[in-house]
C-alpha positions as CSV (number, residue, x, y, z in Angstrom):
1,X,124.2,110.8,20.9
2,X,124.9,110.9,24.6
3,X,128.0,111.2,26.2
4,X,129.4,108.1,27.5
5,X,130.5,109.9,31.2
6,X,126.9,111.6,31.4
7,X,125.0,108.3,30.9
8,X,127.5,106.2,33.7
9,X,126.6,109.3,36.0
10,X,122.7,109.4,35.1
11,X,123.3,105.5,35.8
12,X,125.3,106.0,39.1
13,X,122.6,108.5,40.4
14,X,119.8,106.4,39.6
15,X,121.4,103.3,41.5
16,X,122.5,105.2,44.4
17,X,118.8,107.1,44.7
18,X,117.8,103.2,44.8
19,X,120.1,101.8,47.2
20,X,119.2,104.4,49.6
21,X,115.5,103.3,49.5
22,X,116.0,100.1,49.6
23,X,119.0,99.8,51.6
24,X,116.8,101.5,54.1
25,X,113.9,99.6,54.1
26,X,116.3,96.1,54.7
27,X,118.6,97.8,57.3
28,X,115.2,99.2,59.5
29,X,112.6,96.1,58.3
30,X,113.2,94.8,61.9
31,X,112.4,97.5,63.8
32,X,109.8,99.7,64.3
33,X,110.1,103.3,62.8
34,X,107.8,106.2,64.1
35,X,106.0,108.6,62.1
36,X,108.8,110.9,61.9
37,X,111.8,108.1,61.0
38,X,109.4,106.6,58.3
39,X,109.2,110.9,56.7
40,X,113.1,111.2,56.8
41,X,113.2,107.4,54.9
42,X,111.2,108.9,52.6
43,X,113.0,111.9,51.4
44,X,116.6,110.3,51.5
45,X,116.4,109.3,47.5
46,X,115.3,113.1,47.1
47,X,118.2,114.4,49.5
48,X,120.9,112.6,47.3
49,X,119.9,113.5,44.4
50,X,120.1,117.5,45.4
51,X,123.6,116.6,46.3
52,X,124.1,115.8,43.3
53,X,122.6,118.5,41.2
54,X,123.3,121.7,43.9
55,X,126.5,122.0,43.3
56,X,126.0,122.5,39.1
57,X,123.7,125.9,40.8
58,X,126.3,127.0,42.8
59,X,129.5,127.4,40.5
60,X,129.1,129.9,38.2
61,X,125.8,131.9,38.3
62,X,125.0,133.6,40.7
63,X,121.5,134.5,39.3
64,X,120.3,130.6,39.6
65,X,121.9,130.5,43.3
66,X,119.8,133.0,44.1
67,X,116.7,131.3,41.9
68,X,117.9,127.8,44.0
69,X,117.3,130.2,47.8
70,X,113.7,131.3,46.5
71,X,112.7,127.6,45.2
72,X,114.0,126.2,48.7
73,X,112.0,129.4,50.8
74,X,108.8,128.5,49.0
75,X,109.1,125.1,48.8
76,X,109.0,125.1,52.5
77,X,106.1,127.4,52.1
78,X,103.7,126.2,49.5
79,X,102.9,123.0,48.1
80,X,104.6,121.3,44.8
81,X,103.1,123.7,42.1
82,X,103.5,127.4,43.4
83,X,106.9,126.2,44.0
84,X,107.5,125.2,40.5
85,X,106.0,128.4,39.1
86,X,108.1,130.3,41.8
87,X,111.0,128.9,40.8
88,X,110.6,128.6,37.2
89,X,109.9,132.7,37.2
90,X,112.5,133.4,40.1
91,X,115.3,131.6,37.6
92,X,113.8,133.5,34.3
93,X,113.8,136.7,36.0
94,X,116.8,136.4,37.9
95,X,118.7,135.2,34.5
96,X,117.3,138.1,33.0
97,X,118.5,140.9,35.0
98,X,121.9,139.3,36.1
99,X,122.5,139.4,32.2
100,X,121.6,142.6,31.1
């Protein structure tokens, strides 16, 4: 069974990432957005939601802090999967060696 306090925040996250969208799209339907305002409108649901989970990769470990630099570096190298498997191995190994 889920925690009651985990399912309001799941709930609070998901209707804040949605506000933002569409808080965004009412505020600015008026006016008109270039290319590069209508990119950052995109990514604001993403950007709050890292706000919210960054902070869990921060306090304790530093072997997924580390994993969290590598995943940010590549993912403004590569494209959506060699980031994945970047970070996916970057956390494993990282994990692995911090332990031991």
């Amino acid at each position: 069974m889920i925690h009651s306090m985990t399912l309001i925040a799941i709930i609070c996250v998901a209707l804040t990432t949605y506000a933002t969208r569409v808080l965004g799209y009412l505020l600015l339907k008026n006016r008109t957005l270039s290319v590069r305002q209508k990119c950052i409108l995109e990514v604001v649901p993403g950007c709050v939601l890292i706000s919210v989970i960054a902070p869990y990769f921060v306090r304790d470990n530093p072997a997924d802090f580390i994993a969290m630099a590598i995943t940010l570096l590549a993912a403004s190298r590569f494209s959506l999967l060699p980031t994945v498997i970047l970070s996916m191995l970057s956390a494993a190994a990282l994990r692995l060696i911090w332990l031991h």
